[in-house]
C-alpha positions as MATLAB code, in Angstrom:
seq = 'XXXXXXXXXXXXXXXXXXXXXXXXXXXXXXXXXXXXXXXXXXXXXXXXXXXXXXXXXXXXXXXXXXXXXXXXXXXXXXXXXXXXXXXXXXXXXXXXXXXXXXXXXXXXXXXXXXXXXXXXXXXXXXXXXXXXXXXXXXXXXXXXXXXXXXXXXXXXXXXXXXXXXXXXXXXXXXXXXXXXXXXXXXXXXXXXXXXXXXXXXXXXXXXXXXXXXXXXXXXXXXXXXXXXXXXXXXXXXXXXXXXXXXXXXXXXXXXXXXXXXXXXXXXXXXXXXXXXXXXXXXXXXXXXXXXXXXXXXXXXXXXXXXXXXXXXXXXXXXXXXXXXXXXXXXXXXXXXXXXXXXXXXXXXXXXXXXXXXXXXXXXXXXXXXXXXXXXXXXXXXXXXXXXXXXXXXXXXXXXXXXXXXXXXXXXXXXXXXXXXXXXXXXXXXXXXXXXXXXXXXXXXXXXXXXXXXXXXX';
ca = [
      44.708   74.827  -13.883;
      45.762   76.001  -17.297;
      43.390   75.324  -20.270;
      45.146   75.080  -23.848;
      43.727   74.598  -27.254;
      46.292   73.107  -29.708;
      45.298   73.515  -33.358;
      48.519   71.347  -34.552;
      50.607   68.044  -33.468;
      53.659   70.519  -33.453;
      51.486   73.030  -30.779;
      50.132   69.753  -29.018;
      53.617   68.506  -28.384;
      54.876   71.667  -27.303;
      52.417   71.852  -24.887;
      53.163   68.266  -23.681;
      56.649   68.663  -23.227;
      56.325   71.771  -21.705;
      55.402   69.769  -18.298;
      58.029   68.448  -17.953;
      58.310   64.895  -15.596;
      56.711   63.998  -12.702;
      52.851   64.117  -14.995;
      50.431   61.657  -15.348;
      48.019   61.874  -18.352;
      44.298   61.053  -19.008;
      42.877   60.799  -22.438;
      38.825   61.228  -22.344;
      36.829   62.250  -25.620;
      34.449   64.216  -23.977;
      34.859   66.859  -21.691;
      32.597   67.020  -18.345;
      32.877   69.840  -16.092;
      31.912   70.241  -12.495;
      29.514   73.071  -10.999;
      33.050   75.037  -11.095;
      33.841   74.704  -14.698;
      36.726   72.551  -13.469;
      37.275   69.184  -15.444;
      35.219   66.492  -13.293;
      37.724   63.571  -13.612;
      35.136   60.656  -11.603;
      35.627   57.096  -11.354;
      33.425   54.381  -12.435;
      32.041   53.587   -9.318;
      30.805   57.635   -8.954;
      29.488   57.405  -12.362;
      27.691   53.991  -12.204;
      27.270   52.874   -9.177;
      28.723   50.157   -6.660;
      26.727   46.494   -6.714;
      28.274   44.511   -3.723;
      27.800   40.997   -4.894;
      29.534   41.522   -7.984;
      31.997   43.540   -6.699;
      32.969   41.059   -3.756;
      32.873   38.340   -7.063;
      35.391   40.621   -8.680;
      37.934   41.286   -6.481;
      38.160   37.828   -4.866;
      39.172   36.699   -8.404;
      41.029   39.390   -9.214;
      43.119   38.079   -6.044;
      43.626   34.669   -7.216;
      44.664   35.918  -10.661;
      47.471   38.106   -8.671;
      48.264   34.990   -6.680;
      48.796   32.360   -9.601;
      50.269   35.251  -11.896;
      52.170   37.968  -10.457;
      55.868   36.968   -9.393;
      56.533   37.107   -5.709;
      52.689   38.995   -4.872;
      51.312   38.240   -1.804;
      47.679   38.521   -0.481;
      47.904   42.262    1.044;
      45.497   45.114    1.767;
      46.443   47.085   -0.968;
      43.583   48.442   -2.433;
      44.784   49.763   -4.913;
      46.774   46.048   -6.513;
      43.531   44.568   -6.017;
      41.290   46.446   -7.896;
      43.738   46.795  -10.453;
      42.664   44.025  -12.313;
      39.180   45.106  -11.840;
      39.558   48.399  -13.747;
      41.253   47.463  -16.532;
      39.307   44.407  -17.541;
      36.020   45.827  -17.377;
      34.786   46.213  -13.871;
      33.901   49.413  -11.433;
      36.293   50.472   -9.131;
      37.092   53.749   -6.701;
      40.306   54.518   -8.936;
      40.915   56.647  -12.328;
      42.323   55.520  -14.487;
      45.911   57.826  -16.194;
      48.907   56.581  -18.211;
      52.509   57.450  -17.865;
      52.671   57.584  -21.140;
      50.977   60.786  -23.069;
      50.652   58.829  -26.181;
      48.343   55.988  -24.526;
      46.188   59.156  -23.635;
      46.087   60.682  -26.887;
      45.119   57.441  -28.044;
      41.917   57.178  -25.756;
      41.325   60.794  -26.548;
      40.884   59.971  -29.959;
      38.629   56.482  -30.193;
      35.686   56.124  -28.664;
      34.593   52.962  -26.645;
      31.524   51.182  -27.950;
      29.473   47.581  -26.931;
      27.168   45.262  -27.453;
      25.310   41.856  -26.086;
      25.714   39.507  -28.588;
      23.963   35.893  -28.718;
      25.718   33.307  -29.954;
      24.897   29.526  -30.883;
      27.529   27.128  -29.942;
      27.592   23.529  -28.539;
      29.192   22.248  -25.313;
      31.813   19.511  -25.346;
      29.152   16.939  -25.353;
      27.165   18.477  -28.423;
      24.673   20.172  -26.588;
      23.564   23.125  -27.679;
      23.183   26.457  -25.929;
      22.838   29.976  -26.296;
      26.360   31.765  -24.884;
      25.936   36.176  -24.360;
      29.410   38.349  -25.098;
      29.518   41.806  -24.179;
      31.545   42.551  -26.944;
      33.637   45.624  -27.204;
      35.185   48.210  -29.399;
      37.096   51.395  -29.660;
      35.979   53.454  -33.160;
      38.067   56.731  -34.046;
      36.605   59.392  -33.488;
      35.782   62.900  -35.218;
      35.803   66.554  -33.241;
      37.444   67.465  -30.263;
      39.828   64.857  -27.986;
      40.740   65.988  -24.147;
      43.759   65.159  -22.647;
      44.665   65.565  -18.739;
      47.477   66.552  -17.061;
      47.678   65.464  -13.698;
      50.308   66.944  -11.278;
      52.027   63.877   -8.924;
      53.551   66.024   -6.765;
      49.722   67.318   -6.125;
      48.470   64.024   -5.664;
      51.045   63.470   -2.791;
      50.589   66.447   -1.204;
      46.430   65.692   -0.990;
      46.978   62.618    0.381;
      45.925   60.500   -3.114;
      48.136   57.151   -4.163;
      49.411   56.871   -7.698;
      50.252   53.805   -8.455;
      52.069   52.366  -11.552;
      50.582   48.955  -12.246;
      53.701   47.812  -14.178;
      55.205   47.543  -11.031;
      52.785   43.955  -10.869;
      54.717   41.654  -13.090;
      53.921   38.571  -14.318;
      55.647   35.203  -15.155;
      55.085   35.068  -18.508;
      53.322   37.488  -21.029;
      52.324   41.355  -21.024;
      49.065   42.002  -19.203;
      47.294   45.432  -20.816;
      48.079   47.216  -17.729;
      51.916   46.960  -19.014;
      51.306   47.667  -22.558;
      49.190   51.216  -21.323;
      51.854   52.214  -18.566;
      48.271   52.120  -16.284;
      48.279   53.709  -13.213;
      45.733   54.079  -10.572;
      45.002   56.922   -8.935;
      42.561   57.143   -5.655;
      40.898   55.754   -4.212;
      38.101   58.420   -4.804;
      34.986   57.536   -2.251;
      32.654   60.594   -2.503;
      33.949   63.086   -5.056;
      36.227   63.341   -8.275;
      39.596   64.028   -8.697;
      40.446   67.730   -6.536;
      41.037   70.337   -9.532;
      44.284   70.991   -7.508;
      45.892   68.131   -8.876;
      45.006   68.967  -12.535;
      47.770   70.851  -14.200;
      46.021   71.561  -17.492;
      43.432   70.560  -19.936;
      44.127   70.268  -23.361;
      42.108   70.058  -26.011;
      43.079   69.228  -29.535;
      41.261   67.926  -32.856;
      40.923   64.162  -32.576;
      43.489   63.495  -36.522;
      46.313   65.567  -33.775;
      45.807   63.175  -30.898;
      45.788   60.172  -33.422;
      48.483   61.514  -35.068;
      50.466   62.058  -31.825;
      49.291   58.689  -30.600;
      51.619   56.768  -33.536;
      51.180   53.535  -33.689;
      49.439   52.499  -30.805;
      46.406   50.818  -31.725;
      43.647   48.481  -30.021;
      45.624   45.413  -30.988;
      48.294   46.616  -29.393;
      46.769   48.398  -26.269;
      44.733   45.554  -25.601;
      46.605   42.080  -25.913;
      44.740   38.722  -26.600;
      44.481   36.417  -23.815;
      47.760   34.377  -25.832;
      49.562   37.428  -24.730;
      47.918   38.557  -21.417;
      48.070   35.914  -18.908;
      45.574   37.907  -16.947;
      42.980   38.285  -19.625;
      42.997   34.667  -20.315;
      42.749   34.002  -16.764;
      39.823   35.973  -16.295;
      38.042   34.582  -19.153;
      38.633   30.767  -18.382;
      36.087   31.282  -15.269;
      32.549   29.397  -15.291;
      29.505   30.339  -17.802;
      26.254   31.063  -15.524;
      22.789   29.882  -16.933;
      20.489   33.173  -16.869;
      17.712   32.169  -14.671;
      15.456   34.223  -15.835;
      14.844   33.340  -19.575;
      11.766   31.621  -19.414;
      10.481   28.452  -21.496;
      11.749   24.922  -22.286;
      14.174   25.901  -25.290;
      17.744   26.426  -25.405;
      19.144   27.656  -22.594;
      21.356   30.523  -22.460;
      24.445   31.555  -20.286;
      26.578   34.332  -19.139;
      30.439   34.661  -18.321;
      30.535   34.273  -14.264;
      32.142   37.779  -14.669;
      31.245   39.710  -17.158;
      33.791   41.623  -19.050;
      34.012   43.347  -22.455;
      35.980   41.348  -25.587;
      38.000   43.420  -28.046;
      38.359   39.607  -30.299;
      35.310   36.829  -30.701;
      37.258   33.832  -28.569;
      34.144   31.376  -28.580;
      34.487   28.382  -30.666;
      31.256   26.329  -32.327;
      32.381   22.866  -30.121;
      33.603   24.785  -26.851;
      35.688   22.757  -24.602;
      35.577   20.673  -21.419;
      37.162   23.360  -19.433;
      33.891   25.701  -20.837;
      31.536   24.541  -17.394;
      28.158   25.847  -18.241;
      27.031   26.263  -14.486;
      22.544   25.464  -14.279;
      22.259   26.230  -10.234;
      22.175   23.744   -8.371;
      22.502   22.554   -4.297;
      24.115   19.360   -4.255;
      21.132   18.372   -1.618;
      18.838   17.968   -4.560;
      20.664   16.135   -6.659;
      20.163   12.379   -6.295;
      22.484    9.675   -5.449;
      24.921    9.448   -8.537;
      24.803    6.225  -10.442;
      28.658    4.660   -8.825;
      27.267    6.154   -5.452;
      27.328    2.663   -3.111;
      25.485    3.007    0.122;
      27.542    4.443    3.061;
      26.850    4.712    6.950;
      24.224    7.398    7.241;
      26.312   10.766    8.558;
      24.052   13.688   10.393;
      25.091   16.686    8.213;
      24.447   20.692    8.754;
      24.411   22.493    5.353;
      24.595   25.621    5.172;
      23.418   27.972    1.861;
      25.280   31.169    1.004;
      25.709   33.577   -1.703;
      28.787   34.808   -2.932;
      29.380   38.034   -0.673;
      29.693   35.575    2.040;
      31.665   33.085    0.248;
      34.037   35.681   -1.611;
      34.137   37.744    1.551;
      37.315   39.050    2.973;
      38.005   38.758    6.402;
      40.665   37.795    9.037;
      40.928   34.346   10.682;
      38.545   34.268   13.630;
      40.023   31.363   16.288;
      37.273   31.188   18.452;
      34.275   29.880   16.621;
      31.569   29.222   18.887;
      28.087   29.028   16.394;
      30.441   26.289   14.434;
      31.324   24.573   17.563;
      27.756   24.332   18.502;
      26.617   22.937   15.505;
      29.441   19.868   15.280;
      27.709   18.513   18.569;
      24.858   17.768   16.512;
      26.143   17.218   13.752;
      28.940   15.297   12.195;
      29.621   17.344    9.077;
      28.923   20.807    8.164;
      28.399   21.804    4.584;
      28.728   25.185    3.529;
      27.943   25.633    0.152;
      27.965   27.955   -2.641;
      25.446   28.401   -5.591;
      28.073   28.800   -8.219;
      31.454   26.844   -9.212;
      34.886   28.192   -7.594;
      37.099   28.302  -10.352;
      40.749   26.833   -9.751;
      42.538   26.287  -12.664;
      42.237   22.934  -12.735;
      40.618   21.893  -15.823;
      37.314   21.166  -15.174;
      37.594   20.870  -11.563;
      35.735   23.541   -9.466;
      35.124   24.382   -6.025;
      31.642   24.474   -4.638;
      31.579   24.797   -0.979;
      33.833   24.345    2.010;
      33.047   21.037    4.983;
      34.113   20.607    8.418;
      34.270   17.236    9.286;
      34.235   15.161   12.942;
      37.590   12.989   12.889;
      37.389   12.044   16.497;
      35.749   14.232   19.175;
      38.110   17.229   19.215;
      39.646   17.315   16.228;
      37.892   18.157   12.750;
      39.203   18.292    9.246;
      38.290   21.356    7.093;
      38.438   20.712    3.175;
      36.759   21.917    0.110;
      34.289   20.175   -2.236;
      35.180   19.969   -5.692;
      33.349   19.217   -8.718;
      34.140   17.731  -12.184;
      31.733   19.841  -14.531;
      32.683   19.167  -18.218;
      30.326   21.623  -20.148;
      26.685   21.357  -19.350;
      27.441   17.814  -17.058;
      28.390   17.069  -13.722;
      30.208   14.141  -13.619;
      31.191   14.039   -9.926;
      31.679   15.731   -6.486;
      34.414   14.775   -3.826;
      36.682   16.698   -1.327;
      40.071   17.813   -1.842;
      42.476   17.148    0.679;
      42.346   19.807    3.791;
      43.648   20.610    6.844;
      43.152   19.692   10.663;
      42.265   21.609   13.588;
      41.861   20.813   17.223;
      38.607   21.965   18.976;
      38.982   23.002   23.041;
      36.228   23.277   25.662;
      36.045   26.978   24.976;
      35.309   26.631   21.144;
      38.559   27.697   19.835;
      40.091   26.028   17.169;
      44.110   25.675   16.754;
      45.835   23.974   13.845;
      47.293   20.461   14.339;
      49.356   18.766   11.728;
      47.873   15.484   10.731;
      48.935   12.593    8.191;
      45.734   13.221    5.930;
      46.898   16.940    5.583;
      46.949   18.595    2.002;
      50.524   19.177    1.081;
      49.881   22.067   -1.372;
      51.843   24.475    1.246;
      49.026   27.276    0.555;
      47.657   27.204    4.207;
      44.280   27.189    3.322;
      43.333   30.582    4.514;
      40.173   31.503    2.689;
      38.791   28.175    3.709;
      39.212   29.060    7.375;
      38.544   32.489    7.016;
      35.383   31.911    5.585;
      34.336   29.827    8.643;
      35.143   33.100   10.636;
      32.390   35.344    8.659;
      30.004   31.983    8.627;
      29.856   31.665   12.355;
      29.098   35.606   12.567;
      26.584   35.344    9.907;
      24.494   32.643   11.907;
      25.121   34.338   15.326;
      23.882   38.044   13.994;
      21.149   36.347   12.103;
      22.446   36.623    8.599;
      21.834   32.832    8.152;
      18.708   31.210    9.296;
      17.800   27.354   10.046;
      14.692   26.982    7.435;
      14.290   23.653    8.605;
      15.873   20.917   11.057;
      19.783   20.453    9.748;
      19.258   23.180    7.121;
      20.889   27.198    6.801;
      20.129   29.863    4.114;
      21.386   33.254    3.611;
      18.922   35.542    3.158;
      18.105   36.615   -0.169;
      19.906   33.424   -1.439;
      17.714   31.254   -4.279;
      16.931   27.880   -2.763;
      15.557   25.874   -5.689;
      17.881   23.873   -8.207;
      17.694   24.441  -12.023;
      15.657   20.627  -13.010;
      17.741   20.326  -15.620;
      21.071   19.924  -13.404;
      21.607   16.250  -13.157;
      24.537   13.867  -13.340;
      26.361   13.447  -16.951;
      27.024    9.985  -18.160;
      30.675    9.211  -17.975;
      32.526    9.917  -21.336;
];
């Protein structure tokens, strides 16, 4: 690896050019070297650490923003697309971040990322008010030295590392910030940094050269508002969370679902319907709501999870035996999540996934969905779902039926999460607490009091 010092923007773009194609570029401004004096180029998982349940949050959304966004993308294993929208929106991943483009990197050599909580006072759609936190975000120029990294593709091919250019993930309309900073992801990186190998030299420069070689790129630019980045807005239309563990009677205060840094204050003093502020809540607790007319009485299984299980990926699992067992007793099983599913829809949420008896072998599987305006929940129902046929041997095999959702989408998280739910209560995971009644361990089984239905408006 070849270290340069370049006093001047005419040295610094000599030395850029000099390299020629086939480069990738990382602009950090500070330098951290390994044991070896080599640059030690880590991700953010390496430097902060890897929380499951937030991850597993992450990346199943980051999936459904590919799905609704990205033109022709289809649910793959591709690491690397997935946590693409995880890294450049403000979550951890096993990928570093580098730019095509040596000007995006002289850019981020030169301005320093800063944040901070903020608290702010607004009211819901039904002038309630609450407490909302930000983690609001900022990138500051910066004085001293900037570092910029060349990194070799031909190196990264030859050791077995992907590169990937996240341009490549179009979407219908708009220019995510992926676009705008020719991103690319390179990894993934489990247990150690970037190999020195593929590091064709470090540069380091005054921060005025980098800026100066930057041009006009700029945070406004770099970083689109959610009007421009269909992704952005996407990801911060999802649910507000109350924080559980403010104590006291007083105003209560929430959280984005998934917390992610803002470069512009979006909130507005009357937020909208489509702003559900989530207080926990199993829909066993809550009481009849006030329309609710009295129905035959139905035995039903419910069944408490968090969201690793929920958000889980897995493959479809056709034999389902733990399920199976359970529908003999039983002639709905409720598998709920403490949190809202966000859809897209408005204020319409998911909430948990049902199997339900239609004669004796056949069974309907379907989600629950919930109108939550705000602080209020106005009302819970199913969306349409799809059938399956149940045989002797407790394997279950799709049969088209009049009552089936016509959507097209096949459903398959719905069913695949019955595969990982029937594992869970076979290895253990999920435990009957009492007669008709399944909790994941470590999941919270009390409801926030103040979770109760809205009046109609």
């Amino acid at each position: 690896m070849e270290k340069r010092y370049c006093a001047t923007l005419e040295e610094f773009k000599t030395a850029v050019a000099g390299y020629g194609p086939g480069v990738l570029y990382r602009g950090q401004t500070q330098h951290y070297p390994n044991s070896n004096g080599l640059p030690s180029l880590s991700t953010s998982f390496q430097r902060q650490g890897c929380v499951p349940e937030l991850m597993i949050k992450w990346t199943y959304y980051a999936k459904r923003a590919l799905q609704h966004l990205v033109r022709g993308w289809k649910d793959t294993s591709d690491t690397a697309t997935n946590q693409a929208i995880l890294q450049h929106y403000g979550f951890r991943s096993f990928f570093l971040d580098a730019s095509g483009d040596p000007q995006v990197a002289a850019w981020f050599a030169s301005n320093r990322f800063e944040s901070n909580v903020a608290i702010t006072l607004v009211e819901d759609c039904f002038e309630d008010p609450v407490w909302l936190r930000t983690l609001n975000a900022r990138f500051v120029p910066m004085e001293g030295m900037g570092h910029l990294y060349l990194i070799s593709q031909k190196a990264l091919r030859q050791s077995g590392t992907q590169s990937v250019r996240l341009s490549e993930i179009a979407t219908n309309e708009g220019t995510p910030r992926y676009v705008r900073q020719d991103a690319y992801m390179v990894g993934p990186l489990i247990k150690n940094g970037l190999s020195g190998d593929c590091i064709l030299c470090h540069i380091t420069a005054p921060a005025k050269v980098l800026n100066d070689f930057a041009g006009d790129y700029n945070a406004d630019w770099l970083f689109p508002e959610p009007s421009d980045d269909p992704v952005y807005r996407e990801l911060l239309a999802m649910p507000w969370e109350k924080m559980r563990h403010i104590p006291g009677e007083g105003l209560e205060a929430f959280r984005r679902s998934l917390e992610l840094p803002e470069y512009s204050y979006y909130l507005q003093k009357h937020m909208p319907p489509r702003s559900a502020m989530y207080r926990p809540f199993w829909t066993r607790d809550l009481p009849p709501p006030p329309t609710c007319q009295s129905t035959a009485a139905i035995q039903i299984a419910q069944i408490l999870c968090s969201s690793s299980l929920y958000h889980g990926a897995s493959t479809s699992r056709l034999i389902l035996p733990e399920l199976t067992k359970l529908l003999e007793e039983h002639d709905e099983i409720s598998i709920e999540l403490d949190g809202l599913v966000y859809h897209g829809m408005g204020t319409r949420y998911g909430k948990g996934v049902g199997i339900a008896k239609v004669s004796t072998d056949t069974v309907c599987v379907f989600e629950y969905g919930v109108d939550h305006p705000g602080l209020r929940i106005m009302e819970i129902g199913r969306f349409y779902g799809l059938h399956y046929r149940v045989n002797s041997n407790s394997g279950w095999e799709r049969v088209p039926h009049e009552d089936d959702c016509t959507c097209g989408s096949g459903h398959a998280e719905n069913f695949n999460l019955l595969g990982r739910v029937d594992l869970s209560l076979k290895d253990g995971e999920l435990k009957a607490v009492e007669p008709g009644l399944y909790m994941q361990k470590g999941v919270d089984r009390s409801s926030d009091p103040r979770a109760a239905w809205g009046e109609p408006y």
